[in-house]
N, C-alpha and C positions, 0 to 999 in steps of 0.2 A: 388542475389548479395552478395559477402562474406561481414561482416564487418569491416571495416578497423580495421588494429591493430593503438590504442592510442600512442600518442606521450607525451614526455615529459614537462616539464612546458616551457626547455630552446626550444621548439621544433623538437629536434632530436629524431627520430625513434627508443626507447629501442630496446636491442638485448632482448637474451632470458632471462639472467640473470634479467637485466632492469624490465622485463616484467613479472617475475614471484616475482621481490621484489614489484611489482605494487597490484600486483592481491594478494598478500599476505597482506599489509597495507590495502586492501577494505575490507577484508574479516575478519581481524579484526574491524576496523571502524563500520563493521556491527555487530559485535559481541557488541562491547564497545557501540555503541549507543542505541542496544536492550535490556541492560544488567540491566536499571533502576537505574544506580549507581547516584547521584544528581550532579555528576562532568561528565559526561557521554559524553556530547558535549565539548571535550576538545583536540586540536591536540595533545601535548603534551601527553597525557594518552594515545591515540593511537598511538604515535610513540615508549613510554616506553613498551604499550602490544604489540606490534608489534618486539619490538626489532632493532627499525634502528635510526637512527638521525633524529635530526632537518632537516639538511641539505639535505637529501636522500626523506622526506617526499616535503621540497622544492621545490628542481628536479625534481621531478615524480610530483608533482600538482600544486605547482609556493606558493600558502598560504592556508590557512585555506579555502577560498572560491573555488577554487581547488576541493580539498581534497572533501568536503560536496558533490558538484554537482558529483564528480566523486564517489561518494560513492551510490549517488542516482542514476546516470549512470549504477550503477553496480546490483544494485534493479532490475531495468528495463530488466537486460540481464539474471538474473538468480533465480528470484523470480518463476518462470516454474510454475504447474500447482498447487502452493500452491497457486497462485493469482489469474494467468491468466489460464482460465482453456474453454474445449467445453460443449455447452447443451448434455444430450445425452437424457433426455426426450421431448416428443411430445406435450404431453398434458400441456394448460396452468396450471392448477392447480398443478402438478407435475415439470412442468419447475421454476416456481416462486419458489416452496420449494427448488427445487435444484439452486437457485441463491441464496436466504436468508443462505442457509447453507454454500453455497459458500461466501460469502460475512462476513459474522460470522467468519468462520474459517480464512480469511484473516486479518480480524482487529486483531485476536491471533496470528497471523507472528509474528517473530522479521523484515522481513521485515516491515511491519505496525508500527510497536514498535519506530523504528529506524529515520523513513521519521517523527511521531509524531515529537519525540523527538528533534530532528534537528526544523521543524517548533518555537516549542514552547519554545526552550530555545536560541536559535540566534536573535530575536526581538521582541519587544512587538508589531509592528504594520507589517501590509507589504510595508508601504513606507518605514521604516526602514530597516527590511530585501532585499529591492529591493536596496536601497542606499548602505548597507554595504556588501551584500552578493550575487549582482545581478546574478553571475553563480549559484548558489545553488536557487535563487528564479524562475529562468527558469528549473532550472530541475525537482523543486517540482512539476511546472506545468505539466512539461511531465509526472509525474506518475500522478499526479491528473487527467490528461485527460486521459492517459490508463483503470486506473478505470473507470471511466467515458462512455468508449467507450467499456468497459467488460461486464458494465451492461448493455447496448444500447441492445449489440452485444445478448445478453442472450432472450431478449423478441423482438427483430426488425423481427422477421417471425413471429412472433405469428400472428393470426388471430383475432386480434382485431383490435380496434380504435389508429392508431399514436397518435393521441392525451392525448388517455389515457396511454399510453404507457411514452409518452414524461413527462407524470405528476411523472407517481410514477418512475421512472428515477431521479425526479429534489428532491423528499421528499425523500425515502425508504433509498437511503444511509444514508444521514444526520441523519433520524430517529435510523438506527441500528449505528451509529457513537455514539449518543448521548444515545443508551443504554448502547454499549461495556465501553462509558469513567466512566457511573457511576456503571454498573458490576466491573469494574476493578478499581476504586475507595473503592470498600467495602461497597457503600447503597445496604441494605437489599431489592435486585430484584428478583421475582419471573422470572427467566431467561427465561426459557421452556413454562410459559404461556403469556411472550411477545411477545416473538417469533413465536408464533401459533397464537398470537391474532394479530399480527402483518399480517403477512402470509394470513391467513385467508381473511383479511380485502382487502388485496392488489389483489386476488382472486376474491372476489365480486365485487370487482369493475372492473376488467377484465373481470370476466364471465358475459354474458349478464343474468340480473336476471329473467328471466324466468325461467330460468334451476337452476338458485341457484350455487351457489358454491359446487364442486365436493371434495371429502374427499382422500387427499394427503396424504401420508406416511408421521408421525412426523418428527417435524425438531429434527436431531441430535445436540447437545450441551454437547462438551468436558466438563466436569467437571475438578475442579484446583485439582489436588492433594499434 
C-alpha cells in the first residue's frame, strides 16, 4: 500500500511546490540537528538554513512540535540500509558481528545524531517532553521501537534459546549506546577491544558451551578522521 502523501498543519493536501518546500525544511532539520552546533534544536536556525519563514515552517508543521515529529517521521522513511538493514549471514557467531557492526555504524548516523539531540535538549524528564512536545515524544517512540524490532528481527531465527535471545536484546544496545556516548565524548576507549570483547561475550552466551564460541571476522570500526 502507497504511503499517503502529508498534509499540512492547516490540513489541506500540499501541491507539488507545498511538498517539496516540505521535504526540503526536513532535510535540512536533519542536517541542523546532526550538525552538533549547541543551538542545534532551534526552529528558528532551521527555517534561516532552510531559507523560508516562520510562517511557511507554520503551515507545513502547525509549531515546533510539528516540525520535531515530522523530522523524526522523516528518519523513519529514509534512514534505508544505514539503519535498517538484512542479515545476510547464517551462522550465529558471524550474524551477531554482523549486527554489532550494524548497530555501531548506526549510532555514527546523523540520523542517530539528530533523534539524540532532539531527546536531550527538548526536556529534562519524559513527563516533560510528553507534556510539551507530545507529537515529537510518540515519534521518538516509533524509531525507538523500530530499532528495537531491527535487532529482534537480526537474531529471532537463530537457533537458540528465545530467552537468551530476548536478554541480550534488552542489554547489548544499551551497552553499545553507553560506549558510542563516551567514544564520542573524548574518554580514552579502547574502541576495537570493546567491541570484540563485547561480541565475543554476546556469542558465548548464544553458542551452547560445549562447542565454545566460533571465531567471526573482526568488527569493523570507522575511525574519526
Amino acid at each position: 500500500m502507497p504511503t499517503p502523501s502529508p498534509t499540512s498543519a492547516a490540513g489541506r493536501r500540499p501541491n507539488r511546490r507545498g511538498e517539496t518546500t516540505r521535504t526540503h525544511v526536513l532535510k535540512v532539520a536533519l542536517q541542523v540537528l546532526s550538525s552538533g552546533r549547541p543551538d542545534a534544536v532551534s526552529v528558528n536556525l532551521v527555517a534561516r538554513q532552510a531559507g523560508v519563514t516562520w510562517g511557511t515552517v507554520q503551515y507545513q508543521f502547525g509549531d515546533a512540535d510539528g516540525l520535531w515529529a515530522a523530522t523524526l517521521d522523516h528518519i523513519l522513511a529514509t534512514a534505508g540500509p544505514t539503519v535498517w538493514a538484512r542479515p545476510t549471514a547464517a551462522a550465529v557467531p558471524d550474524r551477531v558481528a554482523e549486527l554489532i557492526e550494524l548497530v555501531w555504524a548506526a549510532l555514527g548516523s546523523n540520523y542517530y545524531t539528530a533523534r539524540t539531540n532532539l531527546q536531550s535538549n527538548l526536556a529534562a524528564t519524559r513527563a516533560e517532553l510528553e507534556a510539551e512536545y507530545p507529537r515529537t515524544a510518540t515519534a521518538l517512540d516509533a524509531v525507538d521501537e523500530k530499532l528495537a524490532d531491527q535487532f529482534e528481527y537480526f537474531l529471532s531465527d537463530l537457533p537458540v534459546s528465545p530467552l537468551a535471545i530476548q536478554r541480550v536484546c534488552a542489554f547489548v544496545p544499551t551497552a553499545l549506546r553507553g560506549l558510542h556516548a563516551e567514544h564520542t565524548f573524548g574518554f580514552p576507549i579502547d574502541v576495537e577491544a570493546a567491541l570484540v570483547g563485547l561480541r565475543d561475550a554476546v556469542i558465548a552466551y548464544l553458542v551452547p558451551t560445549a562447542t565454545g564460541p566460533a571465531e567471526p571476522q573482526p568488527v569493523v570500526v570507522e575511525r574519526d578522521h
